[in-house]
N, C-alpha and C positions, 0 to 999 in steps of 0.2 A: 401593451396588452391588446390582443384583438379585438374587435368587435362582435366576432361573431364565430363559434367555432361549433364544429361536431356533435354529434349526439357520441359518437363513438368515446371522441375526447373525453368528454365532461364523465363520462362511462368509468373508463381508465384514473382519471383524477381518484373520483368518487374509491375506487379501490386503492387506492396509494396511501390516501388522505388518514387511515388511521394507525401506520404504522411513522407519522414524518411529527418530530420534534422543531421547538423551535423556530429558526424562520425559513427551514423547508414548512414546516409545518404552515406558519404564516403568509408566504407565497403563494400556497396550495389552494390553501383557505379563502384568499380574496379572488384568486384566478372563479376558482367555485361561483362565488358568492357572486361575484361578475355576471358570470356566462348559466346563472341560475334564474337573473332577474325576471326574463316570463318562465322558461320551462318550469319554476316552482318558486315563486314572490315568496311566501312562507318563511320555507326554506334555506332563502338568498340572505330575507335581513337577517337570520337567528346565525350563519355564518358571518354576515355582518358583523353583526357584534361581538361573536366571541373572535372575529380578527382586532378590533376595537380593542377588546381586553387585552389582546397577545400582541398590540402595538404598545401600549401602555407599559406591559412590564419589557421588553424588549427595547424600549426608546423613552426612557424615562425626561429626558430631556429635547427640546427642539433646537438647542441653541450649539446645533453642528452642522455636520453633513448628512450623518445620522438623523439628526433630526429633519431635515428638508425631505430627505427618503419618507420618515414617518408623515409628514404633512403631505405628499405625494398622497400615500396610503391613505390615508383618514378622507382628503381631497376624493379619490376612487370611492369610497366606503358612502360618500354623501349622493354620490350620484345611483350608486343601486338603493338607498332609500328616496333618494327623488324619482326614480324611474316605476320605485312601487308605487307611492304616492299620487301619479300620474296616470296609472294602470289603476288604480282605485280610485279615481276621479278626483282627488284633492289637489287641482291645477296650483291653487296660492302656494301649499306644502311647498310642491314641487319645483316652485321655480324661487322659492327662498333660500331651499337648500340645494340647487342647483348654481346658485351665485354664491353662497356657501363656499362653493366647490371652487368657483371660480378664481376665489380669494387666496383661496389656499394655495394653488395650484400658479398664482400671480407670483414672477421673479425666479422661478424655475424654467431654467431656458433647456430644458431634455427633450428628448424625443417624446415620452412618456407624458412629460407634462403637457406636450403639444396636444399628444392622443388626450387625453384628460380633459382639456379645454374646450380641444375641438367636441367630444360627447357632450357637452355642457351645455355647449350651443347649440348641439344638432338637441339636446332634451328640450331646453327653450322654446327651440322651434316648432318643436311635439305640443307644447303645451300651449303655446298661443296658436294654435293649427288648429287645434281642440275647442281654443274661446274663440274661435276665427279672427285672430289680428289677423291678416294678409298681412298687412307691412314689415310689423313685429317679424313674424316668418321668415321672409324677404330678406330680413337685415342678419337675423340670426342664424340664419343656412350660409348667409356672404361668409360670416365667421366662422363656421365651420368648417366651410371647405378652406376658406386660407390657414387654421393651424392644421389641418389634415394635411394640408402640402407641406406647411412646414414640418411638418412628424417624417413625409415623406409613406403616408398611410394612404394609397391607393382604394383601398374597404371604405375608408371612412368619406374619403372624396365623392365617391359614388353613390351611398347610401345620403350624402348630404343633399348633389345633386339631383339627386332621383325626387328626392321628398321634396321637393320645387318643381319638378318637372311634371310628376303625376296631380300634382295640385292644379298648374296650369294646363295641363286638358282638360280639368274638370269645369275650369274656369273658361278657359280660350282655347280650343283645339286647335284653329289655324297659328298661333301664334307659337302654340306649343309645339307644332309638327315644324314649323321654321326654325326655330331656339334648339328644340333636343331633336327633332326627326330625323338628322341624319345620321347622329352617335349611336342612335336607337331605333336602327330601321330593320325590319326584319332580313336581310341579306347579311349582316353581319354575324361574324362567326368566330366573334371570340371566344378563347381556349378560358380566359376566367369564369370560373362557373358565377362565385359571386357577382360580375358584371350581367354575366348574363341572363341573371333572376331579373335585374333591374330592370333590363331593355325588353323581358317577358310581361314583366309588371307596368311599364309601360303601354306595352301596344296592348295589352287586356285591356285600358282605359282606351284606347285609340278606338280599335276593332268595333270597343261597344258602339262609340258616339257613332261611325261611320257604318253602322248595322248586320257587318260581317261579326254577329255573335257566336258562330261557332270557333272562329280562330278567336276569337277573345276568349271564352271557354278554357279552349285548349293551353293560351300560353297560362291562363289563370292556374291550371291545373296543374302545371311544370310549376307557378310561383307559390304555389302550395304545399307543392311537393319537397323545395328546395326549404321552405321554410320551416317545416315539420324536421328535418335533418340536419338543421344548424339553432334548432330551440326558439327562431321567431314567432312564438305562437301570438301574437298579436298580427302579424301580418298572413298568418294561418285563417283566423277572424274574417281579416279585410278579404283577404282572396275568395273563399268560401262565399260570403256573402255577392261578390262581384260575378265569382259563378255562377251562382243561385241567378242573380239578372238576367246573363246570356241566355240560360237554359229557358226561363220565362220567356223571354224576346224570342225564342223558338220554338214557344208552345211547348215544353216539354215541360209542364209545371210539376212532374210529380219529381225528377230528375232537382229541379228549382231547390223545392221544398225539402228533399234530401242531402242535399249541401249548405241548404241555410240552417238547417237544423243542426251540421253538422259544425257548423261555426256557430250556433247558439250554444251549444253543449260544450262545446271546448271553453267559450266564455264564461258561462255559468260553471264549470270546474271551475277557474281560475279566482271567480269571483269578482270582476272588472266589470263595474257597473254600465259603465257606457258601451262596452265592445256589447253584453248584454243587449242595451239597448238597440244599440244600429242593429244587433240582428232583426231585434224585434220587428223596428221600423219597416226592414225586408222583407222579413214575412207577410207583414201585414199588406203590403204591395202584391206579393205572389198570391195571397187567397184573394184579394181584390179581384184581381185579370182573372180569379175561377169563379169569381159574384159569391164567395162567401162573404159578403162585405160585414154581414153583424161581428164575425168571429174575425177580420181584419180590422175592425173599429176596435174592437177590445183589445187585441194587440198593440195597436199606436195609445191606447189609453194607458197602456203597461209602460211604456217606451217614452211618453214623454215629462211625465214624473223624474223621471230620471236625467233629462236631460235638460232638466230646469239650470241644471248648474252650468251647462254649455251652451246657454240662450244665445243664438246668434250663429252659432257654430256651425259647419255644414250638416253635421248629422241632424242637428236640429232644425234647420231650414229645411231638411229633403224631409222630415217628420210632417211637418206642416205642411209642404208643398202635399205630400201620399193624401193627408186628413183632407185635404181641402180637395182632392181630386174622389177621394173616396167619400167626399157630402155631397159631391155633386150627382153622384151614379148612385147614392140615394134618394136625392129627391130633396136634400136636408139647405136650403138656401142661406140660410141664414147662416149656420153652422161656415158654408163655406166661405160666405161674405167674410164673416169674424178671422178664419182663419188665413185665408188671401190678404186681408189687413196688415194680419200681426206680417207675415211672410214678407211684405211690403213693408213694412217698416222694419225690420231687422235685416232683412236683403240691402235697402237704401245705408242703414248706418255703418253695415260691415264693408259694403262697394264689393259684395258678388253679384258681376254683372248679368251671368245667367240667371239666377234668382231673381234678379230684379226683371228680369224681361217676363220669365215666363209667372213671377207673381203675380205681374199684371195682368199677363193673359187671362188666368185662371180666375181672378177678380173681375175683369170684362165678361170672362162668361157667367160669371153668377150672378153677376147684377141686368146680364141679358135675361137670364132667368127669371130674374123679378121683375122683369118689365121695365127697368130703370137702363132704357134703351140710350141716351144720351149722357149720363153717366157711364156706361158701358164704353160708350165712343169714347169720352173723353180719355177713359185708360188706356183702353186698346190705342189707340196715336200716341201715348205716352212711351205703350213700350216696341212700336214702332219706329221712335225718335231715339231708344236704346239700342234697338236692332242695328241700325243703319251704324252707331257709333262703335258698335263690335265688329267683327271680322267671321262673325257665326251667322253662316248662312242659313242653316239651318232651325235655328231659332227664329231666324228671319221671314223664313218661310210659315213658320206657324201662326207670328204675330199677323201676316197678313193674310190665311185663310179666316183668324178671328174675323178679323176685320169684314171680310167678306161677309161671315155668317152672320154677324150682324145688322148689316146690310139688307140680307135677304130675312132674317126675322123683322126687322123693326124698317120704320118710314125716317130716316133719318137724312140729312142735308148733304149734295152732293157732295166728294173732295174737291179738293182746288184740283184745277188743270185735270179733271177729267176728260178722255179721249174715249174711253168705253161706252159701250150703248148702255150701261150701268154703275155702279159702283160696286157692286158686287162680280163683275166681270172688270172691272178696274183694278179692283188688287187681288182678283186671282191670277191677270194675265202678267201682272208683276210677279206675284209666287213662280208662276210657270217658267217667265224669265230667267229671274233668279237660279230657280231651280236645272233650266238648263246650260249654267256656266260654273255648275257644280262638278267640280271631275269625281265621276264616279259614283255622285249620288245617281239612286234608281226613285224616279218620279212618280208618287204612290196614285193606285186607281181610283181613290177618292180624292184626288185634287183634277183630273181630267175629269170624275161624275160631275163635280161640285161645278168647273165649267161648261161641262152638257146643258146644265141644267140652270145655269145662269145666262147661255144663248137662249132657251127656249124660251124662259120668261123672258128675254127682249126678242120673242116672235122671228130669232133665225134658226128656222129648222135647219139647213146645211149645217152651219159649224157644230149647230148642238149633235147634229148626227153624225158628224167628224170626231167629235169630242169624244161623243156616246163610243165609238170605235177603237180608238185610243184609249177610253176608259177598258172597254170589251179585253183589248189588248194585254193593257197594265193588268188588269186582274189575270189573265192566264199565266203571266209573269209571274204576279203575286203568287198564284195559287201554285206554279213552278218552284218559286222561291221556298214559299211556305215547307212545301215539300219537301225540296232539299236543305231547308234549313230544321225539320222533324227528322229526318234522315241523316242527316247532318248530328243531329241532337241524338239521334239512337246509336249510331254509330259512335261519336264519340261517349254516350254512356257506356257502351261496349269496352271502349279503348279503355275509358278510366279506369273501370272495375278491372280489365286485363290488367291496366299499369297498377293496380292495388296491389292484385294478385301477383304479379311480380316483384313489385316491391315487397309484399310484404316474405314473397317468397324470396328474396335478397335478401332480407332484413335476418327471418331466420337463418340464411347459410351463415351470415354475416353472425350471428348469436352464438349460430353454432362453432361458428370457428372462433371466436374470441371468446368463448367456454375452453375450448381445445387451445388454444395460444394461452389462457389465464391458466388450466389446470397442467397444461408443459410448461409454463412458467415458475408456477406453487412447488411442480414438481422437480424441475431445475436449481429453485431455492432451495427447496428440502435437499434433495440429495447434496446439494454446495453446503450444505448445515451440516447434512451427517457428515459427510466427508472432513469436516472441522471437529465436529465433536468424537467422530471415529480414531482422530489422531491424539485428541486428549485421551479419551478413554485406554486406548491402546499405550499410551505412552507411560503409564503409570504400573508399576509392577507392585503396588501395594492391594490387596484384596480389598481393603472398607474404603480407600479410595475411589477403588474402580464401582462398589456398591454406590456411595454417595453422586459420583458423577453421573452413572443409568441412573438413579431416582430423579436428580434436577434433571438430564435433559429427556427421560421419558415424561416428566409434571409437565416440563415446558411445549411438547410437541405434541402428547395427546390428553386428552380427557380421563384421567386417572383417579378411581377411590381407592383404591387398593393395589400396594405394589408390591410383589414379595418374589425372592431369588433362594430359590433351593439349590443345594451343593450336595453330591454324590457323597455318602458315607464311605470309609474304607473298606467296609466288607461289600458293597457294592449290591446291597441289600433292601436298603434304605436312603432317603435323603431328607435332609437336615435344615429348615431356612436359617441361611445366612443371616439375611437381609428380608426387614417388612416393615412395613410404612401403608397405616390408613388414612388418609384426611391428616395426612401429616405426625400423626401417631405412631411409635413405634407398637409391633406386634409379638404377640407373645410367641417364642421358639417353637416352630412342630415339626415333627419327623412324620412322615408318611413311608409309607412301609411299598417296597414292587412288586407285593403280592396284593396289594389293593383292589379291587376293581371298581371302587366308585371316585379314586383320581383322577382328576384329567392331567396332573402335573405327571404322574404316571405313566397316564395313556400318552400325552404326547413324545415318553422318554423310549417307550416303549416301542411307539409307530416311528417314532424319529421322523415327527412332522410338528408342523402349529396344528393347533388346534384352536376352533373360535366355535363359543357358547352363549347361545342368544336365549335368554331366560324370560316368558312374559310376567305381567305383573302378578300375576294369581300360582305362579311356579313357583315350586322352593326347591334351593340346592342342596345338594346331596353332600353331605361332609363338608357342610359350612365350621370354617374353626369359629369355637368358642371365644364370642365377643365380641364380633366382626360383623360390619354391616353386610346388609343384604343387596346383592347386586345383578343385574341382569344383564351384561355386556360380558364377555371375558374372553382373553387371549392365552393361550397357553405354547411355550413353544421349547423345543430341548436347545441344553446350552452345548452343541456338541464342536469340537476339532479333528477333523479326519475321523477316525473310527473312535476317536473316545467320548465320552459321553461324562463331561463336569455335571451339569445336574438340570434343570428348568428354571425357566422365568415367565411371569404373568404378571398380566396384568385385569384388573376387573374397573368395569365403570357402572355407581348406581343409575345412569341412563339407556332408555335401550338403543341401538342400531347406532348404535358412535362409530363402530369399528370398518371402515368400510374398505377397499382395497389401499387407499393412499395410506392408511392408516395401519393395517398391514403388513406393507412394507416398511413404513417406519422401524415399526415392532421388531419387523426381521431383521434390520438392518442392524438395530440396536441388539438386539440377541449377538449377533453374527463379533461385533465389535465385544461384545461382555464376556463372549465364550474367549477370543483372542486374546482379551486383555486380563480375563482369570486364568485362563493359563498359564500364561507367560510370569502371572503373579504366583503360582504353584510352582511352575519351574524355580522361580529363582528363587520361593522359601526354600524348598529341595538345595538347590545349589548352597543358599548361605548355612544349612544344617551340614550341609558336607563340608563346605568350607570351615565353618568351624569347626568341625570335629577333626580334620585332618590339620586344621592351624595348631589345637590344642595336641595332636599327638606331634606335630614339629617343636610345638614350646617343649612336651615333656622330652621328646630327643635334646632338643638342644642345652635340656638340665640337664638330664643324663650324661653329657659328653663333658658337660661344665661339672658334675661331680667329679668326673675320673678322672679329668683335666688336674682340677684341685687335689686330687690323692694319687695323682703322679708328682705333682709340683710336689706337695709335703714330704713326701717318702723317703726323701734323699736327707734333708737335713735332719728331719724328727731319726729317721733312722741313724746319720751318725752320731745324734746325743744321745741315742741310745747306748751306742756301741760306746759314745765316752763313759757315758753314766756305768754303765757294769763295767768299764776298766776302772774308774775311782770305786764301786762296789768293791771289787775284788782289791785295788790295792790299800781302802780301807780294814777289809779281814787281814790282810797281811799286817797292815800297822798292828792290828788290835791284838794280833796272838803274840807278836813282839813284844809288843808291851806287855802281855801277861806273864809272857815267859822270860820278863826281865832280861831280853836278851837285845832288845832295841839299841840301834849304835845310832849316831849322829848323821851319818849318810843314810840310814834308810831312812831317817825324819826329811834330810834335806831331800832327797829323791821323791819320796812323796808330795811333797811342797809343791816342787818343780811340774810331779804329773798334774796335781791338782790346781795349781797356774795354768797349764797348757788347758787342760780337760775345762776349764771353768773359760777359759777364751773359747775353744771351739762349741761348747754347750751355748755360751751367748750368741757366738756367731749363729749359731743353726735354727734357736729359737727366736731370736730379732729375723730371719727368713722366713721363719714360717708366721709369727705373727704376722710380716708382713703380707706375704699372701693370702692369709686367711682375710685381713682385711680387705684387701681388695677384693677377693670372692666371694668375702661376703657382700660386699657394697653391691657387686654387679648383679648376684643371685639376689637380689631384693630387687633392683631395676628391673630384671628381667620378670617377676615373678608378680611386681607389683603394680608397673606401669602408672606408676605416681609423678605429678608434674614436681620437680623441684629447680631448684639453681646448682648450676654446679659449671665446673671447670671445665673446659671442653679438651684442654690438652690430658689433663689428670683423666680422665672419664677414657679417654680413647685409647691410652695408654695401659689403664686397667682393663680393657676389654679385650686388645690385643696380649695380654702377659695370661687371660684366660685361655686364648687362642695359640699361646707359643708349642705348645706340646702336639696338638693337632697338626699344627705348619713345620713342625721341625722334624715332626714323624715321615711327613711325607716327603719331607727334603729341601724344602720351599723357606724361603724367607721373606718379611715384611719390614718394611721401613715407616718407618712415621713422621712428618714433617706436622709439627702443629706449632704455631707460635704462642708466646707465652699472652696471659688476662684479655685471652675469648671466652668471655662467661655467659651463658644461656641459661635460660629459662624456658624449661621445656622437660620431655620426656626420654631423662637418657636410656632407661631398661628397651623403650622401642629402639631410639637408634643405634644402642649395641645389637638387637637384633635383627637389622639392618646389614650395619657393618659383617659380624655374623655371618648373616646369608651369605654376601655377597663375597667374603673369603670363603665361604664352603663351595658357592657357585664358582668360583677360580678353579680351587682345586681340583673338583670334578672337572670342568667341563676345557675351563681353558689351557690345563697343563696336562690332561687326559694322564696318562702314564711317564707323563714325562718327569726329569729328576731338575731340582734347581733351580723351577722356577721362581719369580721375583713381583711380589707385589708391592703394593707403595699408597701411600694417603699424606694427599698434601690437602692443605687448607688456607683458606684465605677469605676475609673479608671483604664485604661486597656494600659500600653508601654508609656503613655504620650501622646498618641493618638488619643484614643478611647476614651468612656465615655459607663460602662454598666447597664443600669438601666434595673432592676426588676420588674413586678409588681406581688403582687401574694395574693391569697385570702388563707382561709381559706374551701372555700366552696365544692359543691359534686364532685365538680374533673372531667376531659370526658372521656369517655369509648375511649378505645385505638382503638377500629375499628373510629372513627370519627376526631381523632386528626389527620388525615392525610387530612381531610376535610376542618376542619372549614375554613380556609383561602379563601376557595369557595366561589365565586360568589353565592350569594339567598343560602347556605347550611346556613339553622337551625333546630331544633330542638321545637324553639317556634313558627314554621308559624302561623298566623293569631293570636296569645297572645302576641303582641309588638315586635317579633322581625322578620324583613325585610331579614336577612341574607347578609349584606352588612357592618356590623360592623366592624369585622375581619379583611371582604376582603378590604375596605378602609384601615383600620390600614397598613396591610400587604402592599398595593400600595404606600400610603404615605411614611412608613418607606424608601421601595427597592428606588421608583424616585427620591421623596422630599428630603427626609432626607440622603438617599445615605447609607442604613442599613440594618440592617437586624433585622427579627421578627423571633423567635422561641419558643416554649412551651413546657412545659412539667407537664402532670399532671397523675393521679390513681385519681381512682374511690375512696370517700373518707375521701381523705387525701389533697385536694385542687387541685391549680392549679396556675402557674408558668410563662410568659409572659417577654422575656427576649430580652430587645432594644438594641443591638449592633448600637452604632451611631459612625460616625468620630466627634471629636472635633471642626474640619472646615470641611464644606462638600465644 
């Protein structure tokens, strides 16, 4: 995890973060909670926690891999509550549950973990930075940068580094410009921006000590800049403030005061008591150098209440140092005696060595002030004997002007090994020395007055008029300096406020386009959405379908109280709601009339446009339906396809201005897909109304054909029992007048016998035929007419279906064969698949034997796994052209329009086979060589 990322980033997070489950959602969460800790501490820990929770149900256990991941997590979770902790001054908090962290994160050898460790340490280091351990510091920054290396975290090396290095110019500037000055010399031109905040933040500290305050300024104003755009607002704080000094150091106190305020207010948002403070303490420096000194007093009076908890710490050292420089330029002795003390004694116990030199300075001169002239002394050689043991010249320099002036106020004992015609020109000529094997310092015109005027009191007018000259000199310098260091100061206020103005005129393009990159994004989603839900909608040919799918995903994409979908009446008069739905409520049926004029469902059917109606609160609509709330948004738009016009849809929201162009186009979108997908669901009621009425005039044909079938079959046999019956008729009256007329012989009894033995054979034979037939037609006309699932034979059943069909096939010349093997028993619907078979011998006759004589068809059958059952049927005749066999199954596709065939044969077979039967129909024929009809059935459907 980085350390430090974007404003833009955390931007983009922030929008992601409420659509992500889970451990997107958990990831998100802690990256957040991370890179929130100064841009908004609040905010960070309440993300905290609810990651907290969302580890807990997600990693119920630690005792995996999973679970080391989670102790990682919690491990991270502990350090943005130690890093608040630290930001609100509860140093102890902070570094218990900064070792916390450390615990956790112990025996995890990842890169992650490194990064984890290494923060832990670099927090540590913050927090005894704060209570001024130096050592402490020292050891916990070594540790920071070695797991940062081990992580392989170049950010975090630098930011460890850095916070040591800016420390040690504050402490030892020569030592610091030998250790960091050449990584961080201003010639350097590295391409890492992060690097190069540091080595800005840097020479801001350098620039100041060595008095070029405008380039301190400046890079302060880059390490300001950068920090402000990657969320460091605590180093937003420190910069501002460091500003605030240079600007000071160049007279420019109103410029000062504008930037310290500017980093008091960011702290006081934040609520960070100490960053508070240090501003305070600044301020109160900057009204001092303007001699508001009562309203600089009250300021350090604000500032070091608060910084009781960091007693010892630099910000509190420099409090005391300002207090005790600001009792002096009052007058206040005593005040400064006490406060030079404590600065003395908390400078000695922490071993900051600059504190310690110049406490004592500041204590020499107030006890000069009191006349405690040799107590003065004694200090002033104290911190003399500290000067010499540093490397700061500069400090050096000052302890021995004290020295001087003390000298020249008070009667006190020569030094050892004086060489001076005083002691007062003793260690100014040492200052002077010193100060000229300073590379670069500029030698102030009050240290050449200070020896003018230390010749004259030892009676040598030349040097003092030598001096005087030098002095004369340095101050035209000064007064040059001063100048181009105001100029300097106007100029770069100039620049800053230009780089504001640009910034912030970046910032908006940058708003502006990541507005335009978010709403082409929203809008690339959406349309990827409709584009989904376009193909559902569309895909569904049932009308309350396609109603229910607009209601969810118009609920789901806009702000809806009221949804309702009007349909085009048949006289084209009126229209009808379909569909309506309030607050989830169905709504009561209403017809609106398109002679209307206070419709808008009307009007927009009318315009054949949308229409949108923005109602305020004190308006009422006009032909609100009965029961229906009241609404002030509304969309109205026609459901039209090419020039027809299905009917309207709207939508209404109780909020006002919902409706805005994204919104809009949703609506349209979804119209556009409702009208496609209602017609198409129109179409195919249309088609299955036709389909079934022309299936049902095929069923009542193919009864028809099966009646006359049946009373061709019967006609032959019932007719010759007939013809027997009235020959035994007639040869019965013969017997009987015989007999009356007592004239009967023995041969007409036996002849009689004989005809009624024959007559009585041929009557059974003719009525055992026709029972037979009736029975089978009638079994098959109940099949056909009943389409009831039962058991039955499949050889007997196929047999019976062709002996209905023999008269139709033997009319036209044609014969079939039947191969079935015997106990294939199914369970299923034989009335469908005789009318099947059916077809597909009437479809022979027509199509494949055209006018031909003799053709031959055939049905074989065979079992398929124990199964299945696969029956064949297949002709002999001209076979279909390969471009049409991917057809014929079509709805109305033939080839014979208007010469018997409907083009509904196939496609029945084909529907019957797939629903009914639970099968499948496939063909195969050439041009030819005939054609193939192959019934894949289940055994039990």
């Amino acid at each position: 995890m980085d350390i430090f990322v974007t404003n833009d980033e955390v931007e983009q997070w922030e929008r992601e973060l409420p659509g992500l489950r889970g451990m997107e959602l958990l990831d998100l969460q802690l990256k957040l909670a991370w890179h929130l800790r100064q841009r908004d501490t609040l905010r960070a820990l309440k993300l905290a926690q609810a990651t907290e929770n969302l580890t807990g149900e997600l990693f119920p256990s630690d005792d995996s891999d999973a679970g080391s991941a989670a102790r990682l997590i919690r491990a991270r979770l502990l350090l943005i509550r130690a890093e608040a902790a630290w930001l609100f001054g509860e140093f102890d908090q902070a570094a218990q549950l900064s070792v916390q962290s450390l615990e956790l994160s112990t025996g995890n050898d990842s890169d992650l973990a490194a990064c984890c460790t290494a923060d832990a340490h670099f927090l540590l280091a913050s927090v005894n930075l704060q209570k001024g351990e130096v050592p402490v510091v020292e050891a916990e920054i070594g540790l920071a940068v070695q797991f940062a290396l081990v992580a392989k975290d170049k950010m975090r090396e630098t930011a460890a580094e850095s916070l040591l290095a800016n420390q040690l110019v504050l402490r030892n500037l020569p030592l610091a410009l030998e250790r960091w000055g050449e990584r961080r010399n201003p010639e350097s031109q590295s391409s890492d921006l992060f690097l190069r905040s540091y080595i800005n933040e840097f020479l801001m500290y350098t620039y100041s000590l060595t008095s070029d305050f405008g380039a301190s300024a400046g890079r302060g104003i880059q390490v300001f800049e950068f920090a402000r755009n990657y969320g460091q607002k605590r180093r937003m704080i420190t910069a501002a403030s460091n500003i605030g000094d240079a600007f000071n150091s160049m007279s420019d106190h109103q410029s000062a005061l504008h930037w310290i305020q500017d980093g008091l207010d960011l702290a006081r948002a934040a609520g960070w008591p100490n960053s508070i403070a240090s501003c305070l303490v600044q301020m109160s420096e900057t009204l001092r150098r303007l001699g508001r000194l009562d309203a600089a007093k009250q300021m350090l009076e604000n500032a070091l209440p608060i910084l009781a908890k960091v007693v010892g710490a630099r910000a509190h050292l420099l409090a005391l140092r300002y207090l005790g420089d600001l009792s002096l330029d009052m007058g206040d002795y005593a005040t400064a005696l006490t406060t030079f003390h404590e600065l003395i004694s908390w400078a000695d116990k922490k071993n900051h060595l600059d504190f310690r030199i110049g406490s004592r300075r500041g204590y020499a001169n107030a006890l000069s002030m009191q006349g405690q002239a040799k107590a003065a002394l004694a200090v002033a050689l104290e911190a003399l004997t500290l000067a010499r043991q540093s490397t700061d010249g500069y400090r050096h320099i000052e302890v021995l002007r004290v020295l001087a002036a003390l000298y020249t106020r008070h009667s006190l004992p020569e030094p050892a090994q004086m060489q001076a015609a005083s002691a007062s020109l003793h260690y100014l000529r040492m200052a002077l020395d010193l100060a000229d094997n300073i590379s670069g310092f500029t030698i102030p015109p009050d240290l050449y007055e200070e020896i003018a005027h230390a010749y004259a009191a030892a009676d040598n007018f030349r040097q003092a008029y030598e001096f005087g000259q030098l002095a004369l000199i340095a101050r035209e310098k000064s007064n040059k300096l001063a100048s181009a260091n105001r100029l300097n100061a106007m100029q770069l206020s100039q620049q800053t406020e230009r780089m504001k103005a640009e910034s912030e005129h970046l910032r908006q393009l940058a708003a502006a386009e990541a507005q335009r990159a978010k709403v082409l994004q929203q809008t690339s989603i959406v349309l990827e959405k409709l584009g989904t839900i376009g193909q559902e909608i569309t895909a569904s040919l049932d009308a309350a379908a396609v109603f229910e799918a607009l209601n969810r995903h118009v609920h789901d994409l806009l702000h809806v109280t009221a949804f309702v979908i009007y349909m085009m009446d048949d006289d084209q008069q009126s229209m009808t709601s379909a569909f309506g739905v309030e607050n989830g409520m169905p709504i009561e049926p209403d017809t609106v009339y398109m002679s209307s004029p206070v419709s808008n469902s009307v009007r927009c059917v009318k315009e054949r446009r949308e229409v949108a109606i923005e109602l305020a609160a004190e308006d009422e609509l006009p032909g609100l339906i009965p029961g229906t709330e009241m609404v002030h948004s509304m969309l109205f738009a026609p459901l039209i396809i090419g020039d027809r016009i299905l009917g309207a849809m709207t939508i209404q929201s109780s909020r006002q201005h919902v409706y805005g162009d994204r919104e809009k186009m949703i609506f349209r979108s979804l119209c556009a897909y409702g009208a496609i997908a209602l017609g198409n669901a129109d179409a195919y009621m249309r088609l299955q109304k036709t389909q079934e009425h022309l299936l049902a005039q095929e069923k009542l044909a193919a009864l028809g054909s099966l009646v006359a079938g049946v009373a061709h079959e019967l006609n032959t046999p019932i007719g010759n029992c007939l013809l027997v019956a009235s020959t035994l008729q007639d040869g019965s009256r013969f017997l009987s007048s015989k007999l009356a007329g007592q004239t009967l012989r023995r041969s007409d009894l036996n002849n009689f016998c004989e005809e009624v033995k024959t007559s009585s054979e041929i009557l059974m034979r003719g009525l055992s035929s026709a029972a037979t037939l009736v029975s089978s037609f009638k079994q098959v006309a109940v099949d056909r007419t009943s389409e009831h699932r039962r058991s039955f034979d499949l050889r007997q059943v196929l047999h019976d279906i062709i002996a209905t069909l023999n008269i139709r096939i033997t009319q036209t010349g044609h014969s079939i064969q039947v191969n079935v093997p015997y106990n294939i028993h199914m369970d299923s619907y034989p009335g469908s698949l005789g009318q099947v078979i059916s077809n597909l011998v009437e479809n022979s006759i027509l199509h494949a034997f055209d006018k031909r004589q003799a053709g031959h068809m055939e049905i074989n059958v065979s079992t398929v796994d124990g199964e299945r059952v696969l029956i064949v049927f297949s002709d002999d005749g001209e076979g279909i052209p390969e471009e049409n066999q991917k057809r014929i199954f079509d709805p109305f596709f033939t080839t014979k329009l208007g010469q018997g065939g409907s083009g509904l044969g196939l496609n029945i077979c084909y529907n019957i086979t797939a629903s009914i039967l639970h099968g499948q129909l496939s063909v195969k024929s050439s041009l030819g060589s005939g054609t193939s009809f192959y019934l894949d059935l289940p055994l039990v459907v």
